[in-house]
N, C-alpha and C positions, 0 to 999 in steps of 0.2 A: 419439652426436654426430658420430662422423665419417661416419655412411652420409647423415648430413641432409645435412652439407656436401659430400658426393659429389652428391647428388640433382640438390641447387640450381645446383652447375656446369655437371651434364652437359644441365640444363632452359635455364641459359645459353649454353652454346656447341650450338648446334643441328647443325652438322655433325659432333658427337661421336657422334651416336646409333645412326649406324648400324655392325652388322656383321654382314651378313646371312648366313642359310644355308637352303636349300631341303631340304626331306625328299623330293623329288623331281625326278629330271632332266628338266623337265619346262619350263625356261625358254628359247624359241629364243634363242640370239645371236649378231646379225653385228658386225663389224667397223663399223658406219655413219660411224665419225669419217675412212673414204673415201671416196674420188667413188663408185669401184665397193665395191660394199657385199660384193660375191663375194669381193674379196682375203680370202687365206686368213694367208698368213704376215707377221710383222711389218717392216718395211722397216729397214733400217740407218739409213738418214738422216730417219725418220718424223719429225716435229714438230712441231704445235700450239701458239698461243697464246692466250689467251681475256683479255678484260679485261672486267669488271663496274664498272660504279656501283652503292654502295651507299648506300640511304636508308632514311628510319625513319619511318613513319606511326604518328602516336600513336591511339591506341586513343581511343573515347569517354568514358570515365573519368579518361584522361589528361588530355584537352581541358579537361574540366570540374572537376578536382581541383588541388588546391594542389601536388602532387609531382610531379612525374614525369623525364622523361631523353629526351636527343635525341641526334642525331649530325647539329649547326650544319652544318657542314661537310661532311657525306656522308663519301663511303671508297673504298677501292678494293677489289677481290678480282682477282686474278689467278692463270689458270692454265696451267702448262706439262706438256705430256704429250708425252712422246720415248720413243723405243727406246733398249735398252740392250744390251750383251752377257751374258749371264749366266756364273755362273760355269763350268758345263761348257759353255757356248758355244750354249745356248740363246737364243733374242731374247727377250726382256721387255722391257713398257713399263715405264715411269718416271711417274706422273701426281703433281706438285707445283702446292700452291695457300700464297698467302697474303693473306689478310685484314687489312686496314689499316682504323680506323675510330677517329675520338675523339668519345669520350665527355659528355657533361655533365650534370650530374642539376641541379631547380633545386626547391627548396622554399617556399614561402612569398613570392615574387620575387626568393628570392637564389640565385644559382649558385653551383656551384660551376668550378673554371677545367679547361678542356679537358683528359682525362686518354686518354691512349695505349690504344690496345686491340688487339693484334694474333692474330692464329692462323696459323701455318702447321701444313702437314702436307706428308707425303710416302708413299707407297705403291709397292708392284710387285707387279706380277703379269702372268700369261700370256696370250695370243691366245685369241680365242672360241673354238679348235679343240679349249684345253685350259679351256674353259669361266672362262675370264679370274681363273684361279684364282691368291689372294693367295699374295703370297712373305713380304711385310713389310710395315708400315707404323711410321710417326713421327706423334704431332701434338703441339703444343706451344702453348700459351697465356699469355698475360697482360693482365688488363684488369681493371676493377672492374665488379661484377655488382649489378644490384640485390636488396633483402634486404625491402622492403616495396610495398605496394600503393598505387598515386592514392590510392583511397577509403579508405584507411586510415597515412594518412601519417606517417611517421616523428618523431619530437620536434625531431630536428636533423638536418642534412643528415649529416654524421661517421657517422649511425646509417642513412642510408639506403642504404650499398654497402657490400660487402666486394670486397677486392681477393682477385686466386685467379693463382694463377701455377703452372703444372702441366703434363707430358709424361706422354704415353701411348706405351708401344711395344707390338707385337704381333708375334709369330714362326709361322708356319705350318710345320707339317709333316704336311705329307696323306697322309704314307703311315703314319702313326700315328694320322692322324684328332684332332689336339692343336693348339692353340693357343697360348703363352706369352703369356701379358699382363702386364704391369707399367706401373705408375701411380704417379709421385709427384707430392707437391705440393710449393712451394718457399715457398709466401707463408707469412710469421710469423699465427699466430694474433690476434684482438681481443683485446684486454687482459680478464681477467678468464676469458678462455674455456675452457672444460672440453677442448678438443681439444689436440692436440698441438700443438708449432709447427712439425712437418712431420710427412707422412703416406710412407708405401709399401708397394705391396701386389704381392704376385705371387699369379698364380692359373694354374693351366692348365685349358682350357675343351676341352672333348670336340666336335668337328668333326661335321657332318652332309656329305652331298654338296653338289654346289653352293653354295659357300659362297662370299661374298665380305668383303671388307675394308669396314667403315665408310667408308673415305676416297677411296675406287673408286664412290663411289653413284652420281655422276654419269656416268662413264662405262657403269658396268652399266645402268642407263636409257635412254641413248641407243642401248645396244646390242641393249637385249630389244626382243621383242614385247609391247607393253605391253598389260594385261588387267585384269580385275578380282578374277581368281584366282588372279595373280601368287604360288607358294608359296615369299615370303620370310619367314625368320624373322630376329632381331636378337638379338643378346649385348646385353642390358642393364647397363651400366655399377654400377649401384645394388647390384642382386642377385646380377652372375656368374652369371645363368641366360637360354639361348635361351627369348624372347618370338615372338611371330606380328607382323608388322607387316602392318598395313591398308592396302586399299587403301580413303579416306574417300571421295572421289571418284574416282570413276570414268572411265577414259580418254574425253574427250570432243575431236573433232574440230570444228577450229574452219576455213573457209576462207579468211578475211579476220583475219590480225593486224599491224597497221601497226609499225614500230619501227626507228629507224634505228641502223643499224649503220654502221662503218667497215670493209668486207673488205681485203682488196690488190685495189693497185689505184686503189683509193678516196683523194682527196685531202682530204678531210672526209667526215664520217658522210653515210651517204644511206637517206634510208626510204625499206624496201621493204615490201610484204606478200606475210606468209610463209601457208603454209599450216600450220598447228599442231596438235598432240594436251597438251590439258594432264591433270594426274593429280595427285589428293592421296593420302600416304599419315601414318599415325602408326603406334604402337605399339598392339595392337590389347588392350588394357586399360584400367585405372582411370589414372588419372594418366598419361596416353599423352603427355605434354610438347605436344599440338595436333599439328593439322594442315600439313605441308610442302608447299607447290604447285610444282609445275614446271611450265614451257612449254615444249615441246618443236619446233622445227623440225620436217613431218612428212618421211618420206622420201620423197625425188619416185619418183614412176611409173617412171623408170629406172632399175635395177636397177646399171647402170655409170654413172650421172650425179646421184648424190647430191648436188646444188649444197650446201644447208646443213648437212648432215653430222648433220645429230638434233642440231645442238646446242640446249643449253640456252640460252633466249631470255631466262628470268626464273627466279624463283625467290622466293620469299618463308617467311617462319615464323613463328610468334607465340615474341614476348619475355617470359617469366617473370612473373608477379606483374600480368599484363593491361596492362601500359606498351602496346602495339602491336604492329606487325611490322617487321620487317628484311626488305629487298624490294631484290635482286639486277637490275639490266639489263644485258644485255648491249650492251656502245658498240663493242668492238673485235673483232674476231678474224682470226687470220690461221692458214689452213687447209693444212695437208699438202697440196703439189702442187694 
């Protein structure tokens, strides 16, 4: 009972999935969140902010079915990525996000009334030079998750969500080639339920080279050379065992993608067009939780005048039980120097 309800969370919170490790040093990566993509060391006063809109496209079953869930209101996702000092006086970044979004599931014409759903995280880790290797990471959630299908809907609404409220932490030590993980959960069990009324697990995972932190995805993205042979693998949350992660689609170059942003500078959003590479990837298995898309800013032709930084322009994921997807824009950013 409790690896189902591990399953179902970690198919609901879609930026859980990732914590990847390469069996080969074999991933280029720069710095690209610079102008100049050649900066080698991390700046004392680095800084970045990113803001997203987030929305929810309902899938065709949803459309057409008596249940399903929305986010009325949209959401927000914001991110901050800075330097830090490290303990023996090394620089490491800092990359923090958090997810705002409410909830509403409706059955039969009746809703239910808007329910909170948040995700933050936090992560560190080092410079491309030392191949942007994790220090630590945090994430933390709370929100109601759906527990049924459109096409097969629930008796009553009570029955069609469970709330999930849960921290992940992770400890790195690369020169042991080890991981610490620890997971609990905080939400009280459904009446009746055979599970506990809280969960916790410690596990230590055996390290490969190259490895990154789940909550660094985005940054390691904007920093590789992206390919279709990318050799990531992911620590699966379910199992406690490194899986392969896919690449489903494949890096395709786009020259024309229209989207307005707000840079500095900027007194309201202005669309521009970017030139882009988007990429899907999943868990390259049965039950791979779908396909994640990204668009990527591409990096311009000057090597010292990166204008968009590789950032991430979009982002979307398919939502559990076929509801839709969760679909990321980027409205703000305000870019290191």
């Amino acid at each position: 009972m409790k690896k189902k309800r591990f399953a179902a969370l970690l198919i609901a919170a879609p930026l859980a999935l990732f914590a990847a490790c390469s069996s080969t040093p074999s991933l280029e990566l720069n710095q690209n969140w610079f102008s100049n993509t050649g900066e080698k060391n991390i700046p004392a006063d680095f800084e970045e902010t990113l803001e997203y809109a987030v929305s929810f496209e309902k899938s065709d079953s949803a459309l057409k079915g008596k249940f399903y869930m929305d986010y009325p209101e949209g959401g927000t996702y914001k991110t901050t990525f800075k330097s830090a000092a490290g303990s023996n006086g090394q620089m490491k970044y800092v990359y923090e996000t958090e997810l705002s979004v409410k909830v509403q599931y409706t059955l039969n014409g009746a809703s239910t009334e808007l329910m909170e759903s948040t995700v933050t995280t936090h992560v560190e880790f080092l410079e491309a030079q030392n191949n942007l290797k994790p220090l630590l990471s945090r994430r933390e959630a709370h929100g109601p998750v759906p527990i049924a299908e459109p096409y097969n809907p629930p008796a009553s609404l009570e029955k069609a969500y469970n709330q999930y409220d849960y921290k992940v932490e992770i400890a790195y030590d690369h020169g042991a080639s080890k991981a610490d993980f620890d997971i609990t959960y905080f939400s009280p069990s459904p009446e009746g339920s055979e599970e506990d009324q809280s969960y916790s697990e410690h596990r230590q995972i055996k390290l490969k080279s190259f490895c990154f932190d789940n909550e660094q995805l985005i940054p390691v993205l904007r920093a590789a050379e992206l390919s279709s042979s990318m050799p990531i693998y992911a620590i699966d949350f379910t199992t406690k065992t490194l899986e392969k992660i896919s690449v489903k689609n494949k890096p395709t170059n786009l020259d024309s993608w229209k989207q307005s942003v707000k840079f500095k500078g900027d007194e309201t959003a202005v669309e521009r067009d970017f030139k882009v590479t988007t990429i899907g990837i999943a868990y390259g298995k049965k039950n791979s939780g779908g396909t994640h898309t990204y668009t990527l800013a591409r990096r311009s032709d000057s090597a010292d005048s990166n204008t968009y930084r590789n950032v991430v322009l979009k982002y979307s994921y398919p939502v559990i039980y076929s509801h839709g997807t969760t679909v990321y824009n980027l409205v703000a950013a305000n870019f290191y120097n």
